[in-house]
N, C-alpha and C positions, 0 to 999 in steps of 0.2 A: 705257520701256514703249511699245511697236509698238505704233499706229493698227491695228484690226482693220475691215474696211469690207466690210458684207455690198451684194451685191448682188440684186436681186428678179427672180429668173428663171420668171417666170409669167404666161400669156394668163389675160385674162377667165375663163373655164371652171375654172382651178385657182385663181384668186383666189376665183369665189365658193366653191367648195369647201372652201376653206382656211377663209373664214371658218365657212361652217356645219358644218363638223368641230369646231370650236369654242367654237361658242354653244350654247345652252342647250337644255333638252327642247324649249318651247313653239317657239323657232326651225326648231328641226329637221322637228316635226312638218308647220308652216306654209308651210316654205320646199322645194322639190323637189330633189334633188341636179342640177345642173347640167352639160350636156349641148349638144353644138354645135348643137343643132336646137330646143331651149325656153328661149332667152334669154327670150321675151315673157312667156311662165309665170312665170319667176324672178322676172321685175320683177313684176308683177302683185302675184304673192305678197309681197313685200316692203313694194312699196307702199299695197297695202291696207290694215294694219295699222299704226298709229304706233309702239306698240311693237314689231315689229319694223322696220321702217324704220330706229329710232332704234338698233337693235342692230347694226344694217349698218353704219349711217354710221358709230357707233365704231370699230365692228371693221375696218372699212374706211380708216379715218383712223391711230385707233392704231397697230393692228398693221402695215399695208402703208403706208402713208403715211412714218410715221419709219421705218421700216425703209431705204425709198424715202431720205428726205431724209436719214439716218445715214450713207450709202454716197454721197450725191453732195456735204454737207458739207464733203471734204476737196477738190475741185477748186479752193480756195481758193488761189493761185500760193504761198502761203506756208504752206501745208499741213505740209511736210518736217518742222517746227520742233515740229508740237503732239504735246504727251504723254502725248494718252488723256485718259479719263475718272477725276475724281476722285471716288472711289466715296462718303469721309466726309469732312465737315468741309469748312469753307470756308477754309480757313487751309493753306498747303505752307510748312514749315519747312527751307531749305535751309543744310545743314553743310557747312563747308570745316573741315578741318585740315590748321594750314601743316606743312612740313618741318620734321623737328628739327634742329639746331640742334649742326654738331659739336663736341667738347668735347677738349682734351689731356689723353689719360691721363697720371696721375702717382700712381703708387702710392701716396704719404704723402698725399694726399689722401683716397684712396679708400675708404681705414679709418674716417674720420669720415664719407663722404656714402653710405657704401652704403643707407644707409636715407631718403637725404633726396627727395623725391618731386620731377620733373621733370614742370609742368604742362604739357600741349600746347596750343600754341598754339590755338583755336578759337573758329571766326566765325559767325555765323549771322545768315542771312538770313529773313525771311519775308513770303510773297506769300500775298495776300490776294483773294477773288472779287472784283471791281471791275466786272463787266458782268452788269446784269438786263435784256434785252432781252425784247420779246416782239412775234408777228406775228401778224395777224389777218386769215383767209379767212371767206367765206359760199356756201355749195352750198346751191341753192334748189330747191325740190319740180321745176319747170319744168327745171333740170339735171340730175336727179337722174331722171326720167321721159323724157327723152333722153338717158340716157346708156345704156337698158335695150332701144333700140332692135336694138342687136347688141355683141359682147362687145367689139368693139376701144372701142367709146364707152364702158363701164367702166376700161377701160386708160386711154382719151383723159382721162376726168374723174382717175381720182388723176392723171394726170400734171402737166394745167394745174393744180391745188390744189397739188403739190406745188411745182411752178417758181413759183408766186406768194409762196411762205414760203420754200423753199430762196433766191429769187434775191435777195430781202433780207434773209436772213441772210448769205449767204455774200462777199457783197459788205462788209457791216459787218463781218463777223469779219477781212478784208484790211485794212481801214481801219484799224481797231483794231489790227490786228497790224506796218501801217506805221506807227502813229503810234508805237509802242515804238521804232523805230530813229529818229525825227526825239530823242522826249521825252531820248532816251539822247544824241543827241548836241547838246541845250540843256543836258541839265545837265552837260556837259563831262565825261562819263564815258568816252567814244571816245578810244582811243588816234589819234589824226588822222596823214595822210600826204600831203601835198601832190606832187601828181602833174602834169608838164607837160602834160596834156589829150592828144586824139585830132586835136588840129587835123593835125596837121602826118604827115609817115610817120618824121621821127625822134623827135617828140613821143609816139608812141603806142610805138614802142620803146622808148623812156625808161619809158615810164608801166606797163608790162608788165613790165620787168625789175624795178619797185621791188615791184609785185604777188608778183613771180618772190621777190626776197630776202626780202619778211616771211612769205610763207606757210614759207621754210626757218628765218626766226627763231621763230618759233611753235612749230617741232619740239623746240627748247629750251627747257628749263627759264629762267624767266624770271618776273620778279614788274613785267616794265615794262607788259603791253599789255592788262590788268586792271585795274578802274577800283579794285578792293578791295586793291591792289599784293600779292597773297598771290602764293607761288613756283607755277607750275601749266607746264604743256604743253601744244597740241594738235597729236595726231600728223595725218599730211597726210589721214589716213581721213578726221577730223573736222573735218576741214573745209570750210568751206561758205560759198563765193561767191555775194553777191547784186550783181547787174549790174542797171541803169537800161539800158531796150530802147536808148536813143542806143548805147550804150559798146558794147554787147553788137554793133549791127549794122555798126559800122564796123571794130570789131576782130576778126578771123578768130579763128571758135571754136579752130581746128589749134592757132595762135599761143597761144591762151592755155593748153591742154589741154597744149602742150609746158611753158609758163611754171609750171605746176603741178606737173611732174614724172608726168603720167598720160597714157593715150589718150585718145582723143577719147569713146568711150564710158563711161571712167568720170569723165572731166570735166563730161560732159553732168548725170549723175548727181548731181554736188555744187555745181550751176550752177542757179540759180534766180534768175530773172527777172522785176523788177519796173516798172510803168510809167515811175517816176520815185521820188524823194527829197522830195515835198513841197516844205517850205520851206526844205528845208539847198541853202543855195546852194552849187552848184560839186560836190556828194556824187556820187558817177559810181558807188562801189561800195562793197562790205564786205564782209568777212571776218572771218567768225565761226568760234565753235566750235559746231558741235552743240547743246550743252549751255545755250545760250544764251537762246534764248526759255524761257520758264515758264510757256507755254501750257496750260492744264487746261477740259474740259468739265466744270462744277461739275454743268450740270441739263439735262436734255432731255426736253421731256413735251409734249406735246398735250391740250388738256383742248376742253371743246365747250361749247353752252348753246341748244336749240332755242326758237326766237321763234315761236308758236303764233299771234301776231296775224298774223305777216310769213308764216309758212310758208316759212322757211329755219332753216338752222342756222348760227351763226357760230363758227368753230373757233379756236382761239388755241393758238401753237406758242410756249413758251418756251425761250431761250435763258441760259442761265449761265454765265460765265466766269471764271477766273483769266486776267488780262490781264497777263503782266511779264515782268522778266530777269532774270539771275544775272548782278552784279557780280564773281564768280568766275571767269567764262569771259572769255575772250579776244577782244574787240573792235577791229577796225579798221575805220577809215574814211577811206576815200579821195577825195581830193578837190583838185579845181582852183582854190582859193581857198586864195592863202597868208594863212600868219598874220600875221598885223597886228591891231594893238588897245595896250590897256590894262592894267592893273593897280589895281584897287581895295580898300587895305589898310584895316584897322578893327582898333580906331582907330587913327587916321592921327596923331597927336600927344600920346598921354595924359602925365601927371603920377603917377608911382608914389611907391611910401614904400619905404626900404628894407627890405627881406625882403619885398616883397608878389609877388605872381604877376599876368601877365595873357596871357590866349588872343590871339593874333591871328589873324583868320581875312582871306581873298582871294580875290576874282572876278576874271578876265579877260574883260573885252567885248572882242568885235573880230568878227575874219572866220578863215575855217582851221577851225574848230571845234577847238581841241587839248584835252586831257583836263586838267581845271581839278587839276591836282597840283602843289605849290608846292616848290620849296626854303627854308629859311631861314637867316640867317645873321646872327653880331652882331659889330659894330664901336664902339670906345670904351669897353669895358666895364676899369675897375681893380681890379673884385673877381672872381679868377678863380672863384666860385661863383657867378656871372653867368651866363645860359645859356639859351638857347631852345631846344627840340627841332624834332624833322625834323616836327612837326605845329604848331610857331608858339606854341607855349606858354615866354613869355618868365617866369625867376626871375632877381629882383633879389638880388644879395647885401645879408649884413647892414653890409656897408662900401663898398659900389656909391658912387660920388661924379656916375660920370656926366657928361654925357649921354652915350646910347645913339644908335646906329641901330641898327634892324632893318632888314636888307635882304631881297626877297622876288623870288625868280628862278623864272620858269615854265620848268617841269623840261622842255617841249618844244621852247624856244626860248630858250636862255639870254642873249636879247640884250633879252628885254622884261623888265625889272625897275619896283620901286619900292620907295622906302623911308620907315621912320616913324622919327618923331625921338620919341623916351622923356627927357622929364625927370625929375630924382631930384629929388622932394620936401624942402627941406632940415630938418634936426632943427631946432624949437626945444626952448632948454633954459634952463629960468625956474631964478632962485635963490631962498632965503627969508631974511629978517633974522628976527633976535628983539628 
């Protein structure tokens, strides 16, 4: 769903207009239609009357203020990613369904399966509103009685009201929106690509042709470079380069727009540019898919509350979000830190009985960020009903004698492993006399 962003194309003169087109009989009566030559009239009339005042400053906040702040919202550098406004519901349920699954036809089969149902594979995700922000201005009688001086000082007042709520919202909604690519690449969800850097001029050729080969592996069907390993695609449209300002100004936009397979014009276009990677060390860049963020505006409102002791009014601009990602789309990240680290298995030694089951799960610390995805494998087993799967869920057979290794290889570097040693619990077996 396309961001729709109005913009407020009106002087002083058709603002007040707009509003008293709008408000009520007793407004209309009290207030004069507005005219380039009786600003001081209009303010008078407005300010005279509290309730009228109080009907301006609404109508004046409400309607032309978020209008205002709805349309400059998106100057956010990570704007591209968000998907609109979610109209219900706090909750976005997102469905994948994997590929099926080819089958050899064989006629003497086909007679008994014609009726047998073929479940499709299917995943779901769901993101949840995660941001209740809220901003708070105060427009005092003394601004508000200079602002009616002449009509650009109506324009002058929303505008400072708006940039004091716009510039802190839209600043936290980048924050927020970087901190999903740091959060994504702690939890080892980033497909990682270790890149010899920008130091050098054959270092940065290096570092651009590997740019150059995944963005052509991504055009393929593939289940490697999704943290959800489902089979998926993204074609070269959808995709979308975010560059840290370093990378971006030492390496020639031309260079990379060629390494893309586009112009320079529509490379610019799927190029988005950020200060920096936080605290992912050595991160230079990413390549996503489109489809990536799960950015939703859940709420957007202005409410008011006049202070009669103070003679201001204090405005409050709430903000609501769905902050997240689809583990379904396609992540890379790029980066100058190779892999090195660990392997942390659990449990690292246990004692089973035979015929029992046990999960084993695995983190990787270290540096690289690689996408925490494990192989598993088993050694020493006598019972060939022995068996771990490709997710570390070890069965012991009921004649297993044992012992076991489980070996555990990170699927991005097959040279970091480690392994748990499985002891087989032994039977005892009591007799009785009579």
């Amino acid at each position: 769903m396309a961001i729709k962003t109005q913009t407020l194309k009106a002087n002083g003169v058709q603002i007040l207009n707009t509003i008293r087109a709008n408000a009520n009989y007793d407004y209309q009566s009290r207030v004069p239609e507005a005219t380039q030559e009786n600003i001081k009239e209009v303010g008078n009339a407005i300010l005279s009357y509290q309730a009228t005042t109080n009907a301006f400053l609404s109508a004046l906040i409400n309607r032309i203020g978020l209008v205002l702040i709805t349309s400059r919202m998106y100057e956010n550098p990570l704007r591209e990613f968000k998907k609109g406004k979610l109209e219900f519901g706090e909750t976005v349920e997102e469905i994948f369904v994997n590929i099926a699954q080819a089958q050899h036809y064989d006629p003497s089969v086909a007679e008994n399966e014609v009726f047998k149902r073929e479940i499709p594979d299917v995943k779901a995700i769901f993101h949840r509103m995660d941001r209740q922000d809220f901003y708070k201005a105060t427009i005092s009688n003394d601004q508000l009685r200079t602002a009616f001086l002449s009509y650009q000082g109506i324009e002058d007042l929303i505008g400072r009201f708006v940039d004091s709520l716009y510039s802190g919202d839209n600043y936290d909604e980048f924050l927020c929106m970087k901190q999903l690519l740091i959060d994504y690449a702690n939890n080892g969800y980033f497909y990682s690509v270790t890149i010899p850097g920008i130091d050098t001029a054959d270092n940065a050729r290096q570092s651009i042709s590997l740019l150059r080969e995944y963005s052509n592996n991504l055009t393929f069907m593939s289940n490697t470079y999704n943290s959800m390993g489902v089979a998926t695609t993204t074609p070269r449209a959808d995709q979308l380069i975010i560059l840290d300002t370093h990378f971006d100004a030492v390496v020639d936009v031309e260079v990379l727009a060629q390494a893309f397979n586009m112009d320079k014009a529509d490379f610019l276009g799927r190029r988005v540019l950020i200060d920096n990677f936080g605290e992912l060390s050595g991160a230079v860049a990413a390549l996503i898919d489109r489809n990536w963020f799960m950015v939703f505006d859940n709420y957007m409102s202005f409410t008011e509350q006049y202070n009669a002791q103070g003679l201001y009014w204090n405005y409050f601009f709430h903000h609501w979000q769905t902050l997240s990602t689809s583990r379904f789309s396609n992540a890379i990240l790029f980066t100058t830190d190779a892999v090195e680290g660990s392997i942390t298995v659990t449990p690292s030694a246990p004692t089973l009985a035979k015929g029992a089951q046990q999960q084993f799960t695995a983190v990787f610390s270290g540096t690289g960020s690689p996408m925490q995805k494990f192989n598993w494998s088993l050694d020493g087993n006598s019972d060939e009903s022995t068996n771990i799967t490709s997710e570390g869920l070890l069965t012991v057979g009921a004649n297993e004698t044992g012992p076991l290794t489980v070996n555990c290889i990170l699927a991005q570097d097959t040279s970091i492993t480690k392994a748990a040693t499985v002891t087989i619990a032994k039977t005892i077996t009591t007799s009785s006399f009579a």
